[in-house]
DOMI-417573 format. One line per 8 residues: number of its first residue (from 1); their letters; for each residue x negated, y negated, z negated of N, C-alpha, C. Coordinates in nm, 4 decimals, padded with zeros to 6 digits. Layout:
# residues N
NUM) a) X/Y/Z/X/Y/Z/X/Y/Z ~ ...
# end
This chain:
# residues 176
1) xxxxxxxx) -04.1754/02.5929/-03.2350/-04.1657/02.6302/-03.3752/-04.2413/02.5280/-03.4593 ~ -04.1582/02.4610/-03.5447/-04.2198/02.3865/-03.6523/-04.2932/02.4657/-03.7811 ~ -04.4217/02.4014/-03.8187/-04.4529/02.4257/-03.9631/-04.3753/02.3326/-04.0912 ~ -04.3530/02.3727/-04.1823/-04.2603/02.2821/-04.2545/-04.3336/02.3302/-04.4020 ~ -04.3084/02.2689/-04.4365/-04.3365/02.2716/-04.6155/-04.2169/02.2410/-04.6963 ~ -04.2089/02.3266/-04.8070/-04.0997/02.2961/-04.8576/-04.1424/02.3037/-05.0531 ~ -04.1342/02.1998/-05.0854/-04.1863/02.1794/-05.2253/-04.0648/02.1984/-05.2997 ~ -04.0861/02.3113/-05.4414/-03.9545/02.3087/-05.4970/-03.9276/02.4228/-05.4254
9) xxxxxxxx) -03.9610/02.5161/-05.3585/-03.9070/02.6053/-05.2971/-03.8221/02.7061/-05.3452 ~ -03.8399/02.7474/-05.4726/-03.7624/02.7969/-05.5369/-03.6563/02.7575/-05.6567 ~ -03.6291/02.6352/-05.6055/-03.5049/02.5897/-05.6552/-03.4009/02.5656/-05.5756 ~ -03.2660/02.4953/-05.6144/-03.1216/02.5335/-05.5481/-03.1235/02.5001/-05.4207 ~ -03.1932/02.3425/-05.4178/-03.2048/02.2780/-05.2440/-03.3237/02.3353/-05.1619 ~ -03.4561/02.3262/-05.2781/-03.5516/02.4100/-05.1911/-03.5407/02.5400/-05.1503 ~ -03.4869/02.6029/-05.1804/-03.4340/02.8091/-05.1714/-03.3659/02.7798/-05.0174 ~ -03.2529/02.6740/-05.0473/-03.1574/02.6828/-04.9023/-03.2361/02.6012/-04.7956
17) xxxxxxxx) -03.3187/02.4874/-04.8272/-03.3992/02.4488/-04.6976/-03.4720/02.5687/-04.6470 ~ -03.5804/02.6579/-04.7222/-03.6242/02.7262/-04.6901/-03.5110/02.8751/-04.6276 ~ -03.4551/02.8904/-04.6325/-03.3459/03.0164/-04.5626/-03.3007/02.9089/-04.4294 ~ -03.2431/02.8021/-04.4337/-03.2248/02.7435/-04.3345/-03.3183/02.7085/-04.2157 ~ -03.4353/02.6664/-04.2625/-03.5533/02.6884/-04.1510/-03.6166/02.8128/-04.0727 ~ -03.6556/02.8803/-04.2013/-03.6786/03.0414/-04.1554/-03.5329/03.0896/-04.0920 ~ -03.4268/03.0829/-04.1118/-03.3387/03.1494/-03.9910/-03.3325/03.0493/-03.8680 ~ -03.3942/02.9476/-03.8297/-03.4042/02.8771/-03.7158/-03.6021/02.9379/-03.6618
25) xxxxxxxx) -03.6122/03.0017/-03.7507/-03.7542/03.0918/-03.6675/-03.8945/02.9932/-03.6743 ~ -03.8681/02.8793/-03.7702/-03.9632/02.7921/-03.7775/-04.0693/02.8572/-03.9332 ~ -04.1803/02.8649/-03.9449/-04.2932/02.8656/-04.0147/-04.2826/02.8479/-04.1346 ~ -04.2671/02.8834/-04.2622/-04.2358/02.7640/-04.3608/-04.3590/02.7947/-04.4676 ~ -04.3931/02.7058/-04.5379/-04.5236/02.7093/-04.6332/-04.4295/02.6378/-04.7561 ~ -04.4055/02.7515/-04.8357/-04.3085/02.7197/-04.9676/-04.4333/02.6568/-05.0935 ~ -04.4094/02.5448/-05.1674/-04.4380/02.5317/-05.3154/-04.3807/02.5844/-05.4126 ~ -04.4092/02.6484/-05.5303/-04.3341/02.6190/-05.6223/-04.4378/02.6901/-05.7145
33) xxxxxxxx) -04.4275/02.6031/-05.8824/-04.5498/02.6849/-05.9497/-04.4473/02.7003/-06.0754 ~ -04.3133/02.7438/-06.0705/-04.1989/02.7615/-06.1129/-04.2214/02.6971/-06.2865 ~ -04.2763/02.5705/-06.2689/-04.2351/02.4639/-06.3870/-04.1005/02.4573/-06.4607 ~ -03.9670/02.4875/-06.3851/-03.8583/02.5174/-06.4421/-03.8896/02.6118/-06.6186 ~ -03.9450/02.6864/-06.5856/-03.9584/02.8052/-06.6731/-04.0328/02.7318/-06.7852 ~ -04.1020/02.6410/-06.7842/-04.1562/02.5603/-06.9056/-04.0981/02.4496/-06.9232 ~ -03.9586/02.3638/-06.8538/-03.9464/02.2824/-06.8721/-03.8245/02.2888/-06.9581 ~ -03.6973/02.4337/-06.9649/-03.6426/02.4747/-06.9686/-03.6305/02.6180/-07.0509
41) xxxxxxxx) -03.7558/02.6629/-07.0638/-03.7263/02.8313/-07.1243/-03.7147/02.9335/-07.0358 ~ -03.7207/03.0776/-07.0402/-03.7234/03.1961/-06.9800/-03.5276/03.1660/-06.8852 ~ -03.4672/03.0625/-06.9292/-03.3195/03.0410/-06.8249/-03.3724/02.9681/-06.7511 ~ -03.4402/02.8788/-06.7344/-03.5543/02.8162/-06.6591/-03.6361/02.8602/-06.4969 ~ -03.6535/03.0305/-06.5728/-03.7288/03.0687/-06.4826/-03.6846/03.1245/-06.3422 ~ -03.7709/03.0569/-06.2029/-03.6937/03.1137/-06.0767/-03.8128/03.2353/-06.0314 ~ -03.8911/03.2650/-06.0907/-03.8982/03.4090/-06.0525/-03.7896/03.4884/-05.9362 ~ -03.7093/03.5323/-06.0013/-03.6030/03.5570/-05.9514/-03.5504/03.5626/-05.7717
49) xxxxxxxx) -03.5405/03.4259/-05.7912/-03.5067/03.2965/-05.6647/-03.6456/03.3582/-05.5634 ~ -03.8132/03.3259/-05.6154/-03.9091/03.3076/-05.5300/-03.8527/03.5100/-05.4532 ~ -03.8276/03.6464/-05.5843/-03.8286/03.7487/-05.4990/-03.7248/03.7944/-05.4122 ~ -03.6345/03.6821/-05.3997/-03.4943/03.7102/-05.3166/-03.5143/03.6591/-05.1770 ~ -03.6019/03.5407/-05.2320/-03.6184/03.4793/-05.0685/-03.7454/03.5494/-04.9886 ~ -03.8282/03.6317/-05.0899/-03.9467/03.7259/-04.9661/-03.8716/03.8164/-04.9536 ~ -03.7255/03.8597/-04.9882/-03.6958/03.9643/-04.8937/-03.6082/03.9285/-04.7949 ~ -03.5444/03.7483/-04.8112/-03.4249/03.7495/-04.7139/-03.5131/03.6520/-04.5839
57) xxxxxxxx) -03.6139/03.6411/-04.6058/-03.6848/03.5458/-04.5385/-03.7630/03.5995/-04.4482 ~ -03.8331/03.5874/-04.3068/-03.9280/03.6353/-04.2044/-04.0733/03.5319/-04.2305 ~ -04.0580/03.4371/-04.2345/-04.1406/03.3306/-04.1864/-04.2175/03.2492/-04.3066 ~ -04.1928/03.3110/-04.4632/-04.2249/03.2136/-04.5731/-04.3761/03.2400/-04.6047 ~ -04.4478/03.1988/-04.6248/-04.5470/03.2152/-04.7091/-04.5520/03.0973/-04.8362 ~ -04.5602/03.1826/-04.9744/-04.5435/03.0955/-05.0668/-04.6685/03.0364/-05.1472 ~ -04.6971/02.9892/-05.2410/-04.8392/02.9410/-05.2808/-04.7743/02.8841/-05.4593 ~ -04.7562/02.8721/-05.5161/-04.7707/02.8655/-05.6982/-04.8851/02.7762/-05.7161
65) xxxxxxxx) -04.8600/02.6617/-05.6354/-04.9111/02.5239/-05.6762/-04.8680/02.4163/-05.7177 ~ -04.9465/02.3789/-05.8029/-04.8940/02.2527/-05.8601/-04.9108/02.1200/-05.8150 ~ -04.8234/02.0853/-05.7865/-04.8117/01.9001/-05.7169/-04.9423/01.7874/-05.7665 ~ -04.9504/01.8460/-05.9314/-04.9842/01.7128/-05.9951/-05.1314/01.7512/-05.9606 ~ -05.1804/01.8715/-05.8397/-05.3168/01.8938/-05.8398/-05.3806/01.8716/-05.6809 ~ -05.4668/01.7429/-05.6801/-05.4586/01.6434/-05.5977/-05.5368/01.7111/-05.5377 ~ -05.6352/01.7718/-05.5070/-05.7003/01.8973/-05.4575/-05.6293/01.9980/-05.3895 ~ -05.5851/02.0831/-05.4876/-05.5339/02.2071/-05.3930/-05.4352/02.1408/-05.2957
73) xxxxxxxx) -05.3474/02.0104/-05.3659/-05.2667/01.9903/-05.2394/-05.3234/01.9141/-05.1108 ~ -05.4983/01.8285/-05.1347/-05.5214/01.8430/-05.0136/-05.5599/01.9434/-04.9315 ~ -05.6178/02.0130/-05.0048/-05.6473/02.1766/-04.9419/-05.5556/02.2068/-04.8654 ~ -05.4466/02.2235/-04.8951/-05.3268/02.3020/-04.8427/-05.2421/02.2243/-04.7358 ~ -05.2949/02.1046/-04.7352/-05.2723/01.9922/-04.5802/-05.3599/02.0087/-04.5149 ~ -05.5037/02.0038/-04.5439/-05.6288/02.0682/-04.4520/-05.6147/02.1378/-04.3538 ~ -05.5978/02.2643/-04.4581/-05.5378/02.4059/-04.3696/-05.4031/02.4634/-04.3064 ~ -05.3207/02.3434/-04.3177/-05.2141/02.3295/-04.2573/-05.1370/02.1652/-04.1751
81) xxxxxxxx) -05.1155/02.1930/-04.0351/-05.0893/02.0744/-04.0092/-04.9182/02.0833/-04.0099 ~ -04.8840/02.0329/-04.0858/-04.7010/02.0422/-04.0733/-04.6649/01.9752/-03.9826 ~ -04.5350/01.9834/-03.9492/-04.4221/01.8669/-03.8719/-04.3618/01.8515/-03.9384 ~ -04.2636/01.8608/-04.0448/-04.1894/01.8593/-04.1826/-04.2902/01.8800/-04.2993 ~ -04.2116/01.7933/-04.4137/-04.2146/01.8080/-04.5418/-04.0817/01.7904/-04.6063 ~ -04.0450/01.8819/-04.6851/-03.9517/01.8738/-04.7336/-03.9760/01.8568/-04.9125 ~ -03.9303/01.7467/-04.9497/-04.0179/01.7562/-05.0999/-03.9271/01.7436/-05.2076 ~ -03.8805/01.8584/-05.2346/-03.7898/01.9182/-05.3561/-03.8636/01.9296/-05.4959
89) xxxxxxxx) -03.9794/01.9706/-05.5435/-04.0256/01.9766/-05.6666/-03.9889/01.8368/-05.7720 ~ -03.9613/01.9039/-05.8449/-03.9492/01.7709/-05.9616/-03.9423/01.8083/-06.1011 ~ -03.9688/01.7207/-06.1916/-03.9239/01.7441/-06.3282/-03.7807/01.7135/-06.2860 ~ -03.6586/01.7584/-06.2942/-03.5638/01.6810/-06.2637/-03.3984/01.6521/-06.4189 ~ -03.4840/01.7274/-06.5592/-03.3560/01.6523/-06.6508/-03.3997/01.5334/-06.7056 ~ -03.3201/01.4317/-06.6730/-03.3260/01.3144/-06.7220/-03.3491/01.3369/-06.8562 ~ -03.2683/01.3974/-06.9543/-03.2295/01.3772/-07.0982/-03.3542/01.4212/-07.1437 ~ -03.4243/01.5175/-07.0457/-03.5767/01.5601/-07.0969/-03.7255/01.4500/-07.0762
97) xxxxxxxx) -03.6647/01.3749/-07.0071/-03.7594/01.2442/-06.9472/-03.8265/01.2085/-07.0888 ~ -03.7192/01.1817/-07.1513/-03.7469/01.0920/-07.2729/-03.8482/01.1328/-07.3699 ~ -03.8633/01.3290/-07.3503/-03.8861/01.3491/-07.4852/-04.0755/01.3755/-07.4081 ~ -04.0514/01.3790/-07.3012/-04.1806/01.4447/-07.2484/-04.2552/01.3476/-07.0937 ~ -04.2067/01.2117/-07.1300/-04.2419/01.0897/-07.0356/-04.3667/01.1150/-06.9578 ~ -04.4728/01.1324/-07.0165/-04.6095/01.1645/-06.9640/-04.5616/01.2784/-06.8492 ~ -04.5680/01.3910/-06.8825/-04.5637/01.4973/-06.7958/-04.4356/01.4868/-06.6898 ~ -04.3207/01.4249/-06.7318/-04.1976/01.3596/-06.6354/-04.3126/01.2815/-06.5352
105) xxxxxxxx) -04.3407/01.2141/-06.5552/-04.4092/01.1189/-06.4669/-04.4981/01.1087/-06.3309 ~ -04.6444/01.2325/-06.4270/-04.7046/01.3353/-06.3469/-04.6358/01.4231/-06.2390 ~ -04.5414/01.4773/-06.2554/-04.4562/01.5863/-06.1930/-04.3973/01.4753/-06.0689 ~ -04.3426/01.3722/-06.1130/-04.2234/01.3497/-06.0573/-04.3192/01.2013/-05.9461 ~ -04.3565/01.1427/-05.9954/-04.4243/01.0310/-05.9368/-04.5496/01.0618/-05.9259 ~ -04.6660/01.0512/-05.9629/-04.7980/01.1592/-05.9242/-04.7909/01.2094/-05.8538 ~ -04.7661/01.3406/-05.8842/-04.7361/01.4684/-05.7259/-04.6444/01.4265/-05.5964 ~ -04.5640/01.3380/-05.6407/-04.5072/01.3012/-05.5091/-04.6321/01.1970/-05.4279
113) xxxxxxxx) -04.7004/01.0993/-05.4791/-04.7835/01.0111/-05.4562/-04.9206/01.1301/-05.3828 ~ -04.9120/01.2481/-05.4367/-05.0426/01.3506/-05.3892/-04.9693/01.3683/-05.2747 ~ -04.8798/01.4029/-05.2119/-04.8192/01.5061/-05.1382/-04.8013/01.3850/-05.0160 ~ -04.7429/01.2530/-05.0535/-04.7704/01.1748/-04.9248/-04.8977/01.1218/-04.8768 ~ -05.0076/01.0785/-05.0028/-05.1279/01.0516/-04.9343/-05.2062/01.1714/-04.8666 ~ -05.1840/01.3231/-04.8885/-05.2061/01.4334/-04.8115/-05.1409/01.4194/-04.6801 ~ -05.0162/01.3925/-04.6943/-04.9368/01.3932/-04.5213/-05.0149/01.3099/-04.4634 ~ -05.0443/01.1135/-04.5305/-05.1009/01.0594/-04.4418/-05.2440/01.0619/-04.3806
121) xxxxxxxx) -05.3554/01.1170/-04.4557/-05.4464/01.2032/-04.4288/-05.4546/01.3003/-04.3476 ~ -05.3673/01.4027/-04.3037/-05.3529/01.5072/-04.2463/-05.2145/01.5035/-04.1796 ~ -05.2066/01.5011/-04.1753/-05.0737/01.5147/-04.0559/-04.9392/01.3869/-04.0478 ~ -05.0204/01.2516/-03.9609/-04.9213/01.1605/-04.0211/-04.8161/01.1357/-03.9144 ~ -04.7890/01.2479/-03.8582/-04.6649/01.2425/-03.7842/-04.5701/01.2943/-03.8321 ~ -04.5895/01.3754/-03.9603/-04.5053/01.4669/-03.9722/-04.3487/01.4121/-04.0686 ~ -04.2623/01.4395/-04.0567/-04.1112/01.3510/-04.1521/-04.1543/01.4001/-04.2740 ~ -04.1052/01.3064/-04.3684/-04.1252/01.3588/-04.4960/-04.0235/01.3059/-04.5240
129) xxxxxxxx) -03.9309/01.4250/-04.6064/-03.7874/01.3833/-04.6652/-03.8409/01.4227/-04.8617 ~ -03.7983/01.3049/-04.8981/-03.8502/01.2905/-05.0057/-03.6139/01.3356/-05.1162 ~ -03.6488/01.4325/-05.1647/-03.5224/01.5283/-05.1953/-03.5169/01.4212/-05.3323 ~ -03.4166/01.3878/-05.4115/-03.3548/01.3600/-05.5548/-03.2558/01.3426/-05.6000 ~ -03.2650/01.3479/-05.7621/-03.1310/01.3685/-05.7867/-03.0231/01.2602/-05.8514 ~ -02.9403/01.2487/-05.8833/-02.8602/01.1731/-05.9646/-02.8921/01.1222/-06.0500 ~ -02.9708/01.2285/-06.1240/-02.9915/01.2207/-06.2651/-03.0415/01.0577/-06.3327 ~ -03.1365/01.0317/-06.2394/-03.1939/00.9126/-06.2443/-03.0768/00.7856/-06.3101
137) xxxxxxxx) -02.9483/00.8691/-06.2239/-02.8252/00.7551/-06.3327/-02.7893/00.8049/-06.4333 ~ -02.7782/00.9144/-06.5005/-02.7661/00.9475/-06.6229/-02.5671/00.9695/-06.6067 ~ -02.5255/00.9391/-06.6990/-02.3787/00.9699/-06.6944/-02.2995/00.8865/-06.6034 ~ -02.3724/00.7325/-06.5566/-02.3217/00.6628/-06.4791/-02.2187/00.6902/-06.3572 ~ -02.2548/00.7926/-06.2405/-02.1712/00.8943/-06.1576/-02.0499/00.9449/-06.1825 ~ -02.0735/00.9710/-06.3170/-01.9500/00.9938/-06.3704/-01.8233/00.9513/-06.4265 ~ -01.8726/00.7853/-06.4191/-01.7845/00.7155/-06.4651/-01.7030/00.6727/-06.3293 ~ -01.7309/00.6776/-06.2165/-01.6900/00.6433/-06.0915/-01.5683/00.7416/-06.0959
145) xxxxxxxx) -01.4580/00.6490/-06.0455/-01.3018/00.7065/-06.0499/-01.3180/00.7971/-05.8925 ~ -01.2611/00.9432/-05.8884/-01.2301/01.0442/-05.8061/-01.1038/01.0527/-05.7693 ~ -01.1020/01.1135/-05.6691/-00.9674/01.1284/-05.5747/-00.9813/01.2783/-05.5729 ~ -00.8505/01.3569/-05.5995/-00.8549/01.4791/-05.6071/-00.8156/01.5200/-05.4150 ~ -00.9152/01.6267/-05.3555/-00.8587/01.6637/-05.2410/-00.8292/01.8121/-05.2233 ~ -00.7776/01.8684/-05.1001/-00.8040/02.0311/-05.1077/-00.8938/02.1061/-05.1519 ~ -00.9753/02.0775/-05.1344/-01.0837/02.1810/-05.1394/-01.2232/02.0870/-05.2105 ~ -01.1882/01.9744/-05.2313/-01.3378/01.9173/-05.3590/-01.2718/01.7613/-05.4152
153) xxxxxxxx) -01.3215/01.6892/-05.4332/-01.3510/01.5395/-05.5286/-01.4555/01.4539/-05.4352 ~ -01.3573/01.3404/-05.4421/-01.4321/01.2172/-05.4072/-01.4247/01.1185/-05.4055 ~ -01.5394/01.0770/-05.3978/-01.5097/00.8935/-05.5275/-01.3896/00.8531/-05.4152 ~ -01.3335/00.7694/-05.5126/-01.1775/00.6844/-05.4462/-01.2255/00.5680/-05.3937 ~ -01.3036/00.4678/-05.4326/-01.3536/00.3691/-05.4128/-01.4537/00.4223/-05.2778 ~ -01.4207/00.3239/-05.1539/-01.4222/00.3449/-05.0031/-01.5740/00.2989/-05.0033 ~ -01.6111/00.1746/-05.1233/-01.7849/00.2029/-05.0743/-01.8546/00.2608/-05.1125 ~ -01.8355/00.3913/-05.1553/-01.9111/00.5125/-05.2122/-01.9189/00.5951/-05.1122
161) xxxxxxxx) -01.8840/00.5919/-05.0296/-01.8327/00.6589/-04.8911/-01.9151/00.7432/-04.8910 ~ -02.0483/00.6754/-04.8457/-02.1898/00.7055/-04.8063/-02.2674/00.7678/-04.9343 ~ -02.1898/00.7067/-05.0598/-02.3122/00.7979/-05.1840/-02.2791/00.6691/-05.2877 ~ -02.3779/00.6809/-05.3583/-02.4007/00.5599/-05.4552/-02.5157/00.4979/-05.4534 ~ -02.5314/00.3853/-05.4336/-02.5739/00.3132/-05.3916/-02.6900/00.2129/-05.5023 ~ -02.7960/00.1291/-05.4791/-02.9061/00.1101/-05.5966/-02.8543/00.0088/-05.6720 ~ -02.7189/-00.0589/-05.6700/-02.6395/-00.0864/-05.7636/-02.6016/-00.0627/-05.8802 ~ -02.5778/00.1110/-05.8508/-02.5444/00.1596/-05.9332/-02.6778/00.1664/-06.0835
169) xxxxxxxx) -02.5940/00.1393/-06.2014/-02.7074/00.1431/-06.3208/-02.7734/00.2396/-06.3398 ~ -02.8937/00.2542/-06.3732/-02.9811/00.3600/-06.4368/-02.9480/00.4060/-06.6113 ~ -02.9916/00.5193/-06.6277/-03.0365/00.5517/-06.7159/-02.8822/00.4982/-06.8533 ~ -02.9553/00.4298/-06.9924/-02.7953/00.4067/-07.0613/-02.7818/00.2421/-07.0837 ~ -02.8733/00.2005/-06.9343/-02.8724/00.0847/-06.9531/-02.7301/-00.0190/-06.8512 ~ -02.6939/-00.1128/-06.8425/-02.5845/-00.1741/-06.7930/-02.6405/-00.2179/-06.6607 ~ -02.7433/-00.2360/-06.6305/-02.8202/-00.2937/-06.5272/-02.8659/-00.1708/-06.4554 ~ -02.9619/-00.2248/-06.3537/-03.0757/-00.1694/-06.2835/-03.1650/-00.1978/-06.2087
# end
């Protein structure tokens, strides 16, 4: 049985890592200090999400910590040696980057920077899958021509195969 951590736990990817581990009977030590809800408004909030998964879950214990707090998250490597990290937390709307850069930053680069110098401190065997999103390209994704199939969409162009790639431009700039 693995210990795993799962940051972001109560959001769309962190909710399903965490149901996916706990039904494989492995340990899981959830984050989430449900920032959605301030980044976003009361539609924001995963409340919700954190009381669905203590009832569909055996194995979670959760904690309402914050990333950008370089302390509790060594604390919480201290007292826990993982084999996984799974690291879902993020500021993650781009269009909100702009208006609130400082705290984008903290959230997103900071706390990620806490959470690996904790792994390598404390448990440096353990994988760390570092989770993100698109967003980082802004509408760019979208300009990529699709192939309609049965049952979903996918880029037409054969070297997208794999995803998109650091080619692809950032943000509303032409480059990257």
């Amino acid at each position: 049985m693995w210990k795993i951590l799962v940051t972001g736990s109560n959001g769309l990817i962190g909710s399903a890592a965490v149901e996916y581990f706990d039904g494989q009977g492995h340990s899981i030590v959830g984050v989430d200090n449900n920032m959605r809800r301030e980044f976003f408004g009361p539609a924001g909030d995963t409340t919700w999400n954190l009381e669905r998964l203590r009832g569909a879950t055996r194995h979670l214990t959760h904690h309402a910590l914050d990333i950008r707090d370089r302390e509790g998250v060594f604390d919480l490597f201290r007292r826990n040696r993982f084999d996984l990290i799974i690291h879902c937390a993020a500021q993650p709307s781009h269009d909100k980057a702009r208006d609130i850069a400082l705290l984008d930053f903290e959230v997103n680069a900071l706390g990620t920077v806490h959470l690996l110098e904790a792994a390598r401190h404390h448990c440096r065997d353990a994988v760390f899958i570092f989770m993100s999103t698109n967003k980082v390209y802004g509408d760019a994704p979208n300009e990529k021509p699709l192939r309609e199939l049965d049952t979903r969409y996918d880029y037409s162009d054969p070297a997208d195969f794999d995803g998109i790639d650091e080619n692809c431009r950032i943000d509303r700039t032409l480059h990257s």
